[in-house]
The first five atom37 places (N, CA, C, CB, O) and aatype in JSON, in Angstrom:
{
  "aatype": [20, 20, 20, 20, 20, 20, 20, 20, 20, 20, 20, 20, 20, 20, 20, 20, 20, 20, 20, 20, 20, 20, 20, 20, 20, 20, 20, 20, 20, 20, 20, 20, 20, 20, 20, 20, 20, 20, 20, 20, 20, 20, 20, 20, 20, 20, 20, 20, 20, 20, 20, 20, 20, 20, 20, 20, 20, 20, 20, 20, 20, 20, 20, 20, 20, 20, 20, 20, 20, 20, 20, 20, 20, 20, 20, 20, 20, 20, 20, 20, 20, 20, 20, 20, 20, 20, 20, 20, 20, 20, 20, 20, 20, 20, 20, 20, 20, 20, 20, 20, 20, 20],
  "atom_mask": [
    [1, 1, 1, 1, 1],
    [1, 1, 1, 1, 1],
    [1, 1, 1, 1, 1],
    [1, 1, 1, 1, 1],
    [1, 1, 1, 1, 1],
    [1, 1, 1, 1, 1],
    [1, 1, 1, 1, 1],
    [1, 1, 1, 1, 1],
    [1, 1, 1, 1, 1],
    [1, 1, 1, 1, 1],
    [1, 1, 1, 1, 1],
    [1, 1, 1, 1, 1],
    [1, 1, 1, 1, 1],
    [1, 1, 1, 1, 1],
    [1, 1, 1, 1, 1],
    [1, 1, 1, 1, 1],
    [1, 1, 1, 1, 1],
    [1, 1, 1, 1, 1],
    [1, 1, 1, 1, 1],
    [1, 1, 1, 1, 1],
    [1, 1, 1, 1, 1],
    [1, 1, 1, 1, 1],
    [1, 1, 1, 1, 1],
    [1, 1, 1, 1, 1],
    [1, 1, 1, 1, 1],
    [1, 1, 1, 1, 1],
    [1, 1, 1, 1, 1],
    [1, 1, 1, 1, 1],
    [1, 1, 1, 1, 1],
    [1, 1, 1, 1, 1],
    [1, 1, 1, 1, 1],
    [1, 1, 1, 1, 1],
    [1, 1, 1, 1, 1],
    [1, 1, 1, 1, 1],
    [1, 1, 1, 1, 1],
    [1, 1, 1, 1, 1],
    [1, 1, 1, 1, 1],
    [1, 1, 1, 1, 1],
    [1, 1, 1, 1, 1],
    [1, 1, 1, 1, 1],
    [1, 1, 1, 1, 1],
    [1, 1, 1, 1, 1],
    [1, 1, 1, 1, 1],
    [1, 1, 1, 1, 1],
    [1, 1, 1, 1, 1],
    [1, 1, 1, 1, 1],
    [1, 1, 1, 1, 1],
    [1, 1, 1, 1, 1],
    [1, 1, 1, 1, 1],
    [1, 1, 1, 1, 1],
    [1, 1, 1, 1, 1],
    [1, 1, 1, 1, 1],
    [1, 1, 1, 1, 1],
    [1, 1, 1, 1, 1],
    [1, 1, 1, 1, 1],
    [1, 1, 1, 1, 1],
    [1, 1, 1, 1, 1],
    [1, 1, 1, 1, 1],
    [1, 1, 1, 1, 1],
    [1, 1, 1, 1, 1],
    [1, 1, 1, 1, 1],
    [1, 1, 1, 1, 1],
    [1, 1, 1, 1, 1],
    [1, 1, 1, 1, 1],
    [1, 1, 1, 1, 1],
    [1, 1, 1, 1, 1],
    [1, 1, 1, 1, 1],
    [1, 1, 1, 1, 1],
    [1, 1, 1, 1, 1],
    [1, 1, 1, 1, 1],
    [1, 1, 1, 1, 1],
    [1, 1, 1, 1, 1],
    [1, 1, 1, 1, 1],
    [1, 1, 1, 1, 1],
    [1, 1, 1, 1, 1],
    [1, 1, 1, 1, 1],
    [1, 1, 1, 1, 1],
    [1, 1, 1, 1, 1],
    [1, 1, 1, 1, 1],
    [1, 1, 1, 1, 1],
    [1, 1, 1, 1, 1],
    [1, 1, 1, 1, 1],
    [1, 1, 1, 1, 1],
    [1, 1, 1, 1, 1],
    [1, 1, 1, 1, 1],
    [1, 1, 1, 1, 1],
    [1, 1, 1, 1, 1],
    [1, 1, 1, 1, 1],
    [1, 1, 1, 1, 1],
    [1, 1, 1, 1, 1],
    [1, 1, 1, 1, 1],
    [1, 1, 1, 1, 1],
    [1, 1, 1, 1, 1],
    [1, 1, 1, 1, 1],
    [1, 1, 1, 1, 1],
    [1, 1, 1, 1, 1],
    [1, 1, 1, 1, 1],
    [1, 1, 1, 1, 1],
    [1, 1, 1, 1, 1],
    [1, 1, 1, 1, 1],
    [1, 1, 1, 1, 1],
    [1, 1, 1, 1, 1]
  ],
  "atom_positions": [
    [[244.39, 26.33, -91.55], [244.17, 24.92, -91.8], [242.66, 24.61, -91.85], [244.85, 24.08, -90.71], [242.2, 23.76, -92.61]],
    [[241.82, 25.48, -90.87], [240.22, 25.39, -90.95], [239.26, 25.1, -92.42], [239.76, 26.81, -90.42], [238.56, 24.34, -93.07]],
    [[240.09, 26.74, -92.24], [239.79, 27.27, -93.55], [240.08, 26.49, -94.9], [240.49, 28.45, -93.62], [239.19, 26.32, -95.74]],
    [[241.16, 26.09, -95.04], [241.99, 25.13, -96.37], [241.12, 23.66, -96.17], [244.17, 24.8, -96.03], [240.94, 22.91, -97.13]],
    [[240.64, 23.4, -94.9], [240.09, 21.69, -94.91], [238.77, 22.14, -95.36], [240.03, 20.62, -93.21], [238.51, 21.24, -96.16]],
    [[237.59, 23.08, -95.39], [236.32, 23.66, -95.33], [236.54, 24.07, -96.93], [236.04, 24.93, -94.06], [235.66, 23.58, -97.64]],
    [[237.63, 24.94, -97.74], [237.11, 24.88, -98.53], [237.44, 24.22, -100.09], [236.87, 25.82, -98.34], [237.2, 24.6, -101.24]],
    [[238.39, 22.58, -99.24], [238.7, 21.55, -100.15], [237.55, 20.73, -99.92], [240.08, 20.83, -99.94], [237.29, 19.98, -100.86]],
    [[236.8, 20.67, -98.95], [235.86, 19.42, -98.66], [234.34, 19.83, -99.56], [235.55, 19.25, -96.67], [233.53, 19.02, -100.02]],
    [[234.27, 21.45, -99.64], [233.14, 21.78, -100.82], [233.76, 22.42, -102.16], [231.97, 22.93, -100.23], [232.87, 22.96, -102.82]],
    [[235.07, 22.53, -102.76], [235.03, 22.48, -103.78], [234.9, 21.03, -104.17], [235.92, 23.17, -104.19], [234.39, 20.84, -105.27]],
    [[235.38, 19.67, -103.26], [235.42, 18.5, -103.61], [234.24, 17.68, -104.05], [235.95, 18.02, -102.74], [234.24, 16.88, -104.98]],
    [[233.31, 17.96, -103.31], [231.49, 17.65, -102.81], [231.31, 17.82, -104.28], [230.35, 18.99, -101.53], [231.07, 16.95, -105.12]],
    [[231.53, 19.78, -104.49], [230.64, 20.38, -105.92], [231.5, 19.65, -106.85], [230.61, 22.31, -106.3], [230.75, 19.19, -107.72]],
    [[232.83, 19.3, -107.11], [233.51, 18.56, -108.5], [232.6, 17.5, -108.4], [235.28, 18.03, -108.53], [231.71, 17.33, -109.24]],
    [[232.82, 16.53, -107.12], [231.78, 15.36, -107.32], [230.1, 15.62, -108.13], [231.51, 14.85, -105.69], [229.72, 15.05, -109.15]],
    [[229.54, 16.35, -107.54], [228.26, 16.31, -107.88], [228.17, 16.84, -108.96], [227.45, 16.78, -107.1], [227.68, 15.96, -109.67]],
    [[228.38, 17.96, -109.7], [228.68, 18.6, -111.12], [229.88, 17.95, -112.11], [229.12, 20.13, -110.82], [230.02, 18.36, -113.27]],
    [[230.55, 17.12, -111.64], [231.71, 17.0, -112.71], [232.07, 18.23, -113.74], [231.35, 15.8, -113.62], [232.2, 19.45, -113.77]],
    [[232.12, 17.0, -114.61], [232.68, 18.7, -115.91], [232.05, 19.93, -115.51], [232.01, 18.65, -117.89], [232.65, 21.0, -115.59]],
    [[230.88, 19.84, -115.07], [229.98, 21.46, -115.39], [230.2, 22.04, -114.52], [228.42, 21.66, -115.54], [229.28, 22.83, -114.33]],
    [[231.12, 22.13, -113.64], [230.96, 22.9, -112.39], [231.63, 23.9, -112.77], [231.4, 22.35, -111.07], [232.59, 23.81, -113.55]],
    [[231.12, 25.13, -112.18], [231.33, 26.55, -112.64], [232.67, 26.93, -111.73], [229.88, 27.62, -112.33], [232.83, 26.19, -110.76]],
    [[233.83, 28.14, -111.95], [234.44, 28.3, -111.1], [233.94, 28.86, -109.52], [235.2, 28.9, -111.73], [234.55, 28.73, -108.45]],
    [[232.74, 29.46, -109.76], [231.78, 30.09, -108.68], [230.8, 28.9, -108.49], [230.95, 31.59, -109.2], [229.82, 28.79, -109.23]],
    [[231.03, 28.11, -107.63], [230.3, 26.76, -107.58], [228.78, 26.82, -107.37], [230.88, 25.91, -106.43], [228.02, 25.9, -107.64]],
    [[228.3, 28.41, -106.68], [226.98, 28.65, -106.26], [226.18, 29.14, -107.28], [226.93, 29.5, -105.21], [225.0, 29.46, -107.14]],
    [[226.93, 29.22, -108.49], [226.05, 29.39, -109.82], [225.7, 27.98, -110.24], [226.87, 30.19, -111.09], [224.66, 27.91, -110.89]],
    [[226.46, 26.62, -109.98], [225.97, 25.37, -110.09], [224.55, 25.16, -109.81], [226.68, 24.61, -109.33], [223.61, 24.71, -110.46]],
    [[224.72, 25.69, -108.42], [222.86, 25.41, -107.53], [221.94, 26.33, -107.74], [222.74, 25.46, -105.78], [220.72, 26.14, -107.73]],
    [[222.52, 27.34, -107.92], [220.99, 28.49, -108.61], [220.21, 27.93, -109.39], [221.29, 29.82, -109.59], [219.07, 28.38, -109.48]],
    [[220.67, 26.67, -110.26], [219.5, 26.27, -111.29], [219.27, 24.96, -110.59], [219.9, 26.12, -113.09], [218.07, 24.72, -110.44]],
    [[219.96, 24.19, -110.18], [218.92, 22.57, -109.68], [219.04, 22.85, -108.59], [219.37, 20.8, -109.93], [217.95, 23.43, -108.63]],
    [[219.55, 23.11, -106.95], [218.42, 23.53, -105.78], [218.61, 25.72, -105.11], [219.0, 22.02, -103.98], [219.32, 26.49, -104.46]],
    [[217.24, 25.61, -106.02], [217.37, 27.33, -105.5], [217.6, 27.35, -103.88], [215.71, 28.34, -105.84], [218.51, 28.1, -103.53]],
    [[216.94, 26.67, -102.86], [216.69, 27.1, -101.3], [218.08, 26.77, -101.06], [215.43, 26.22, -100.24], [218.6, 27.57, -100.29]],
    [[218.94, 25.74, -101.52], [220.3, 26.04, -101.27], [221.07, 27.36, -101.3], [220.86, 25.37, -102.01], [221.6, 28.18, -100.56]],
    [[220.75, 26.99, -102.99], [221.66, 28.39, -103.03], [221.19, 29.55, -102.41], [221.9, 28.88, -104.4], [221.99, 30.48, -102.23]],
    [[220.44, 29.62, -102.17], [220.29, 31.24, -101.42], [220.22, 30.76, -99.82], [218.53, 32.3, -101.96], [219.94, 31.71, -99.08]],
    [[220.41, 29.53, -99.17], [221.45, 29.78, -97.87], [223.03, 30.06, -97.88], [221.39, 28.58, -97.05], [223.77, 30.83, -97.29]],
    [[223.16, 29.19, -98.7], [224.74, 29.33, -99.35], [225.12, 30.68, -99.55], [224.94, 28.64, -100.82], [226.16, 31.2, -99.15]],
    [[224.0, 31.35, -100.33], [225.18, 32.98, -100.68], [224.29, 33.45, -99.56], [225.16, 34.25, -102.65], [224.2, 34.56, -100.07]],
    [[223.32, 33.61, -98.11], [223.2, 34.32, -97.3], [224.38, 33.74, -96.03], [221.69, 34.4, -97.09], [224.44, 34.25, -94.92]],
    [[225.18, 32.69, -96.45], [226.09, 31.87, -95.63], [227.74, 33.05, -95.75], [226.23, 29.91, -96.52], [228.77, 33.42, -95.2]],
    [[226.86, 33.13, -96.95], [228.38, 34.19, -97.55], [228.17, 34.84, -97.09], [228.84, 34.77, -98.84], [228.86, 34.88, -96.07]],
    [[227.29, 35.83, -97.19], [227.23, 37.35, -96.89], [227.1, 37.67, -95.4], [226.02, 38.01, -97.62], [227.17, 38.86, -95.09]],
    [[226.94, 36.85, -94.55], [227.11, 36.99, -93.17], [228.29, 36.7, -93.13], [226.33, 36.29, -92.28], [229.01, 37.62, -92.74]],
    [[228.85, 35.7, -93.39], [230.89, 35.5, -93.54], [231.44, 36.9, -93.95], [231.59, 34.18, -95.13], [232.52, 37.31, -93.53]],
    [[230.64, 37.61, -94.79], [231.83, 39.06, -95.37], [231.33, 40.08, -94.37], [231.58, 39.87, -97.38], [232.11, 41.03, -94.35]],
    [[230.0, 40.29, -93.25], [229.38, 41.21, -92.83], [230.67, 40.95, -91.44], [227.53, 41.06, -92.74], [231.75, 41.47, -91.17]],
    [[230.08, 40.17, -91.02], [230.96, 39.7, -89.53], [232.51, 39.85, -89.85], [230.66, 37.83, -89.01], [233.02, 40.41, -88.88]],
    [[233.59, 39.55, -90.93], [234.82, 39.42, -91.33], [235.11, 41.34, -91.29], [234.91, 38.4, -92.98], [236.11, 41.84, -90.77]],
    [[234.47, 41.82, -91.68], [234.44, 43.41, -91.27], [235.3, 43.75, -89.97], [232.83, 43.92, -90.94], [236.41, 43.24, -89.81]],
    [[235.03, 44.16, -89.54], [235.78, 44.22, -88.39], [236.65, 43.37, -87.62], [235.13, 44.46, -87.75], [237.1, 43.84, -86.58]],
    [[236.99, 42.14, -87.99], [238.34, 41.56, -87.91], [239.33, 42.3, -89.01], [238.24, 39.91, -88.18], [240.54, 42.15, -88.93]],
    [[238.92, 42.86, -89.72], [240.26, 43.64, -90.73], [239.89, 45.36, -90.53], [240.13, 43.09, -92.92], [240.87, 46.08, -90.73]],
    [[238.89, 45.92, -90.25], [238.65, 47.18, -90.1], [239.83, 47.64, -88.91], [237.05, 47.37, -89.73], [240.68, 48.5, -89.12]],
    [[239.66, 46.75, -87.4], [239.95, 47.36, -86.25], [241.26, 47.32, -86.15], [239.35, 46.87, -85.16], [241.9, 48.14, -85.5]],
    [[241.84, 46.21, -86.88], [243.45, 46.27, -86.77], [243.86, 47.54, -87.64], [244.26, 44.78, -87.42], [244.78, 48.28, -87.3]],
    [[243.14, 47.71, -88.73], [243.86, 48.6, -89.6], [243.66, 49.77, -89.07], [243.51, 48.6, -90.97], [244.62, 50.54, -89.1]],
    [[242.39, 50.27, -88.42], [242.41, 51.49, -87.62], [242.72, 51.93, -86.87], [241.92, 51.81, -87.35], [242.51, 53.07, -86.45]],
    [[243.73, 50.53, -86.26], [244.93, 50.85, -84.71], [246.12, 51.37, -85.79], [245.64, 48.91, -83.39], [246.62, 52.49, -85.86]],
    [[246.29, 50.61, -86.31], [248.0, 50.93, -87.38], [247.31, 51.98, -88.11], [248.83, 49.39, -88.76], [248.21, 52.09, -88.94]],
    [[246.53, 52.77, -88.46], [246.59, 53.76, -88.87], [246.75, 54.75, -87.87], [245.73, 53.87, -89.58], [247.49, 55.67, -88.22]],
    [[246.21, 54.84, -86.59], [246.08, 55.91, -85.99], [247.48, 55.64, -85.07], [244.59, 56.11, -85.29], [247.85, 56.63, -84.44]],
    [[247.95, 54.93, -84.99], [249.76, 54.77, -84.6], [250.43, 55.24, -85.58], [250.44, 53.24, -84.4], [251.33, 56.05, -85.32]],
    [[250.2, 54.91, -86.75], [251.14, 55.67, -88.01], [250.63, 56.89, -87.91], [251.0, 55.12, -89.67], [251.64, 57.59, -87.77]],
    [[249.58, 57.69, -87.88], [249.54, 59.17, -88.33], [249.52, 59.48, -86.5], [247.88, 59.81, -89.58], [250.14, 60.53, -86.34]],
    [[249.11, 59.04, -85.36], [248.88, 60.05, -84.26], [250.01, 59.95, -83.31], [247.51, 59.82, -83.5], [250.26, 60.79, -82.44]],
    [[250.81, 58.63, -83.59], [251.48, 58.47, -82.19], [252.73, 59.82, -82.43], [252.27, 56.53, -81.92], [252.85, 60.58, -81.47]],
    [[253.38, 60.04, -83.33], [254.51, 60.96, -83.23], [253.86, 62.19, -82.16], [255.0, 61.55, -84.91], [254.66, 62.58, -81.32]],
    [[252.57, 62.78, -82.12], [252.05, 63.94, -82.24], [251.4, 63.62, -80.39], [250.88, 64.17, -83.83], [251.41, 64.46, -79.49]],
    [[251.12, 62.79, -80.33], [250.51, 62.3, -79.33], [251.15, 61.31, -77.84], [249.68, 61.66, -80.1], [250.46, 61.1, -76.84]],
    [[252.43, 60.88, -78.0], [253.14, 60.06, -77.63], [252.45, 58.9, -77.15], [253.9, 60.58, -76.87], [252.52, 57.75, -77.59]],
    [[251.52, 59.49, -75.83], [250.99, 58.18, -75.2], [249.72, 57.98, -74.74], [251.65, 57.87, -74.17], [249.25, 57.08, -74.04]],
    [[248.99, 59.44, -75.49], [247.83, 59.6, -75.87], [247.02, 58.94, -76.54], [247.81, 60.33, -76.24], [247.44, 58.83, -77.7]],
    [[245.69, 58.25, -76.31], [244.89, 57.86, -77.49], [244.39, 58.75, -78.37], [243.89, 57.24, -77.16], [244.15, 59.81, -77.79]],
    [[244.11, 58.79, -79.61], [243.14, 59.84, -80.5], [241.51, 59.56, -79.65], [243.11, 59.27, -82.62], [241.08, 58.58, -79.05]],
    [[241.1, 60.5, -79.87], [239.7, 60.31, -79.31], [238.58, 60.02, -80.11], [239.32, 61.37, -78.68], [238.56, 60.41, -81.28]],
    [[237.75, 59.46, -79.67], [236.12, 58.59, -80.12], [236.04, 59.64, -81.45], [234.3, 58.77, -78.63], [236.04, 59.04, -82.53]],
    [[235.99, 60.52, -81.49], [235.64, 61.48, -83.04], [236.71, 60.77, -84.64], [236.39, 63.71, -82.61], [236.41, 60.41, -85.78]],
    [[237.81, 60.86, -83.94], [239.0, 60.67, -84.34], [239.28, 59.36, -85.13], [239.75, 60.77, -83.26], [239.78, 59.14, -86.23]],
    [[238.65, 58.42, -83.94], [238.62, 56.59, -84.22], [238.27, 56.79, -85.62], [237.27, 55.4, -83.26], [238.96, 56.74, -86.63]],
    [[236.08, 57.23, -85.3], [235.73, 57.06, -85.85], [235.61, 57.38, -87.35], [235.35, 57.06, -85.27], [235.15, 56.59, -88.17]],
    [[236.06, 58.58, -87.63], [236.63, 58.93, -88.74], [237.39, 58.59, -89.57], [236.93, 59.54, -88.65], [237.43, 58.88, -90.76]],
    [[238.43, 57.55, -88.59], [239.32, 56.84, -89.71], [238.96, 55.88, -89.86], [240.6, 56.65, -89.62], [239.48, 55.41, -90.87]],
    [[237.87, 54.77, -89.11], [236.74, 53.95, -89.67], [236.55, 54.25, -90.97], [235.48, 54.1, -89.0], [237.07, 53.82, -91.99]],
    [[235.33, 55.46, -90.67], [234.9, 55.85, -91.79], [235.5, 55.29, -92.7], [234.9, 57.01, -91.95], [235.29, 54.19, -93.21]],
    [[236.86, 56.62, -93.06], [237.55, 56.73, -94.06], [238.31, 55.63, -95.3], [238.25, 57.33, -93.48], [238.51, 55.6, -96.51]],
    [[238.62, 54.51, -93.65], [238.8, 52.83, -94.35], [237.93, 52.52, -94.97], [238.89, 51.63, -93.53], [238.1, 52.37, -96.18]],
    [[236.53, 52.27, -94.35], [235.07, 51.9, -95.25], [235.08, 52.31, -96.55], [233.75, 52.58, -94.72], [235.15, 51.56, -97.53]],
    [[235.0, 53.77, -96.55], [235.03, 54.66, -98.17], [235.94, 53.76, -98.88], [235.76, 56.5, -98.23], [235.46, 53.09, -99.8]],
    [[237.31, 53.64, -98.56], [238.45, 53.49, -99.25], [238.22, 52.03, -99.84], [239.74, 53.71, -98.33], [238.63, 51.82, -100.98]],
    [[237.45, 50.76, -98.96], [237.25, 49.89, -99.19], [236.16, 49.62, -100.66], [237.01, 49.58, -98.0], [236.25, 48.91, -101.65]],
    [[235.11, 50.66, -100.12], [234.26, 50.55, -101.33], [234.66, 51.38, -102.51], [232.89, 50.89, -101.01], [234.11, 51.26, -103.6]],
    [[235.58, 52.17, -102.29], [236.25, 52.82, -103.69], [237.19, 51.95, -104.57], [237.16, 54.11, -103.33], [237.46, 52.12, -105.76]],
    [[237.57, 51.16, -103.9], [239.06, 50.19, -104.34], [237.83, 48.99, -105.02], [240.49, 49.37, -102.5], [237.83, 48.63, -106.19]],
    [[236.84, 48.53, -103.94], [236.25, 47.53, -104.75], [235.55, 47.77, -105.88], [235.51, 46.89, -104.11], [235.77, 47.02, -106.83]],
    [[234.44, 48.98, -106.03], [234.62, 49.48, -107.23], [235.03, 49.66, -108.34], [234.7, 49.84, -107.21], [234.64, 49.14, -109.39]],
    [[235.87, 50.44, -108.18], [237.57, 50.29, -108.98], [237.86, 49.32, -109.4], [238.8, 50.44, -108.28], [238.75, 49.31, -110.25]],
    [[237.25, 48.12, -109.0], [238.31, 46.71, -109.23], [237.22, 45.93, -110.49], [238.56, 45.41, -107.3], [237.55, 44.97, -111.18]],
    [[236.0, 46.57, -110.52], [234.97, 45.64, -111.03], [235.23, 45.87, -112.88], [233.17, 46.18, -110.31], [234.54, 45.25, -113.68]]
  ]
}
């Protein structure tokens, strides 16, 4: 609901202030009439995608290492080498898929 009120209240702002011209990427609007915006705006972003990292990394690296270790392991954790590797391996996979996608 945060989220859905935050980002009806600035696509709403940018329709207002751009009308017709507003781009579907609204921060290409402000790159040309206020630059110091836009570049808090997309450093607003890029700390939103840096920090959002690991709210989706750590869950997926529990359900992975329950899907491949628990049969083998019962009630064992995998160990710190182990974690980290399938970190890793998510990361790679993340930037291979986004890649892929461009």
């Amino acid at each position: 609901l945060i989220a859905f009120v935050l980002y009806a209240a600035i696509g709403l702002s940018a329709a207002r202030r751009f009308g017709t011209a507003t781009a579907p990427d609204i921060l290409a609007n402000f790159e040309q009439t206020d630059p110091p915006l836009f570049h808090a705006l997309g450093a607003a972003y890029a700390a939103g995608l840096v920090l959002g990292v690991p709210l989706m990394l750590f869950p997926a690296r529990r359900s992975l290492s329950l899907l491949l270790c628990s049969a083998r392991l019962s009630h064992e954790h995998p160990s710190s080498p182990v974690l980290a590797a399938m970190a890793a391996g998510l990361l790679v996979l993340a930037f291979l898929l986004a890649a892929a996608s461009k």
